[in-house]
LUMMIZA-405846 format. One record per residue: residue in one letter; x, y, z of N, C-alpha, C in turn. Coordinates in steps of 0.2 Angstrom, whole numbers, padded with zeros to 4 digits, always signed. Atoms other than C-alpha are relative to their C-alpha. Layout:
BEGIN
aXYZXYZXYZ;...
***
This chain:
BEGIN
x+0000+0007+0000+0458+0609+0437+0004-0003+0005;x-0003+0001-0006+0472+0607+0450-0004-0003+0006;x+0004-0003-0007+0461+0613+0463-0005-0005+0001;x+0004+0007+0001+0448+0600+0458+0002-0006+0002;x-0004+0007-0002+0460+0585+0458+0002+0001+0009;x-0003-0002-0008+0467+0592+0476-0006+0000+0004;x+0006+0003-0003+0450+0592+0482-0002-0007+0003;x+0002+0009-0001+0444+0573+0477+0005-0004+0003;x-0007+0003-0003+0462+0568+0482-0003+0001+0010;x+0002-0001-0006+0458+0574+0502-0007-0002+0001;x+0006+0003-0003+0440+0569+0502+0001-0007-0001;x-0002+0009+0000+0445+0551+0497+0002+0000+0004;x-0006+0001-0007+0459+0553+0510-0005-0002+0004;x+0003-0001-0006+0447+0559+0522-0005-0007-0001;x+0005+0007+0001+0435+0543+0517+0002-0005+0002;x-0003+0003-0002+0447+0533+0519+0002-0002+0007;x-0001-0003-0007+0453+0538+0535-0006-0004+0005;x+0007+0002-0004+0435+0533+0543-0003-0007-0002;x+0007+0007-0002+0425+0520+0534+0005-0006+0000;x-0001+0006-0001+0426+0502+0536+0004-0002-0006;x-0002+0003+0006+0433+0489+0525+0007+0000-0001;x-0008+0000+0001+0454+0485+0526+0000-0005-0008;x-0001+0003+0005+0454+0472+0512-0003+0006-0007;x+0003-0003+0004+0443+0482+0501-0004+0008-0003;x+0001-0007+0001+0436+0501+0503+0005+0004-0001;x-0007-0004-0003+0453+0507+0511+0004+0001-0008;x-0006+0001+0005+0464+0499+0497-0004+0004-0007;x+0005+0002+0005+0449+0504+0484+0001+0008-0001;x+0000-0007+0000+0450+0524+0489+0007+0003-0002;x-0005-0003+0000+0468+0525+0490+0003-0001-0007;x-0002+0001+0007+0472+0517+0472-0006+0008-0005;x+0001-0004+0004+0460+0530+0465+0000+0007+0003;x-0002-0007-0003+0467+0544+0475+0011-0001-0004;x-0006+0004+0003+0483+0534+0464+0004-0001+0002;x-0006+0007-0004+0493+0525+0477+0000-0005-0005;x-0002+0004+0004+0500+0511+0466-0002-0007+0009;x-0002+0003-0006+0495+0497+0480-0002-0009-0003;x+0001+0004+0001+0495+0477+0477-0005-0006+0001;x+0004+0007-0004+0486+0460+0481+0001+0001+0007;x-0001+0003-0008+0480+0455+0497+0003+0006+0003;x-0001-0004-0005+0482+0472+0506-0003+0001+0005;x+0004-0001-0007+0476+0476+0522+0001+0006+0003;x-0006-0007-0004+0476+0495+0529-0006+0001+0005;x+0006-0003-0004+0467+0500+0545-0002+0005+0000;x+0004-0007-0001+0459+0515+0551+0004+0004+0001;x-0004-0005-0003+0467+0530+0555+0007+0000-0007;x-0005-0003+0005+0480+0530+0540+0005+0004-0004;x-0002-0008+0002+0489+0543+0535+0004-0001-0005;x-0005+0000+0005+0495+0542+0516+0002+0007-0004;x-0002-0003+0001+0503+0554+0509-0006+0005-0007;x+0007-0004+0005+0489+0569+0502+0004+0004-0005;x-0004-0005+0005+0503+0580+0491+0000-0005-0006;x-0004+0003+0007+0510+0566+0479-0001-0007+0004;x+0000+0006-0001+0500+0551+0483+0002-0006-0005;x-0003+0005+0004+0507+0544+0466+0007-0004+0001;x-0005+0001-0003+0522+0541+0474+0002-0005+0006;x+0001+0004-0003+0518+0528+0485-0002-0005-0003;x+0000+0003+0004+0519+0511+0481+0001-0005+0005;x+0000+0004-0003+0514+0495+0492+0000-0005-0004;x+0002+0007+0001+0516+0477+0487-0004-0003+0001;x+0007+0004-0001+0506+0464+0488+0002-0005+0007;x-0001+0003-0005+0501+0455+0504+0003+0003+0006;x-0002-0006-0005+0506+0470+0515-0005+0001+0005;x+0006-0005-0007+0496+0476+0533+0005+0003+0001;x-0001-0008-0003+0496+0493+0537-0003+0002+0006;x-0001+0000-0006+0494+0495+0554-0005+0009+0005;x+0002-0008-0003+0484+0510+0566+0005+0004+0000;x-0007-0006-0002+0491+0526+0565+0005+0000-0004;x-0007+0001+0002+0503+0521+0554-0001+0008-0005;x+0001-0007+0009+0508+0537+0540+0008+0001-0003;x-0006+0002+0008+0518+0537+0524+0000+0007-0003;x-0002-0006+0003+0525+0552+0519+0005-0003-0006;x-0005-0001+0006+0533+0556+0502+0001+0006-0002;x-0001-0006+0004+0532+0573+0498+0010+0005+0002;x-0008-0002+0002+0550+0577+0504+0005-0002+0000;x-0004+0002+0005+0558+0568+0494-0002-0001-0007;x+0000-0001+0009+0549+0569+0478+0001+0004-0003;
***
């Protein structure tokens, strides 16, 4: 079952990663890849959130994420 979750976890990533959509696909992927992320987000292309322990991240509301940007948490959880 792990291996299952660990899979859909990185293909959402990787979907995320590519298609369109800041207000709404982006933020749409990563919440059910279980980022905790708020109102009125906005995250570009290219993003890099953390794939180990995406529960671990936690955006507020009315936040832009930016190119390139990446969010690690796996060393420190």
């Amino acid at each position: 079952m792990n291996m299952l979750l660990n899979f859909r976890n990185r293909v959402l990533h990787k979907l995320s990663v590519i298609l369109p959509g800041g207000y709404t696909i982006r933020p749409g992927l990563h919440r059910l890849r279980g980022v905790r992320i708020g109102k009125n987000v906005w995250i570009s292309q290219k993003v890099y959130i953390d794939e180990l322990h995406p529960k671990a991240v936690s955006i507020g509301d009315n936040c832009t994420i930016g190119l390139r940007t990446s969010i690690f948490t796996h060393l420190y959880w």
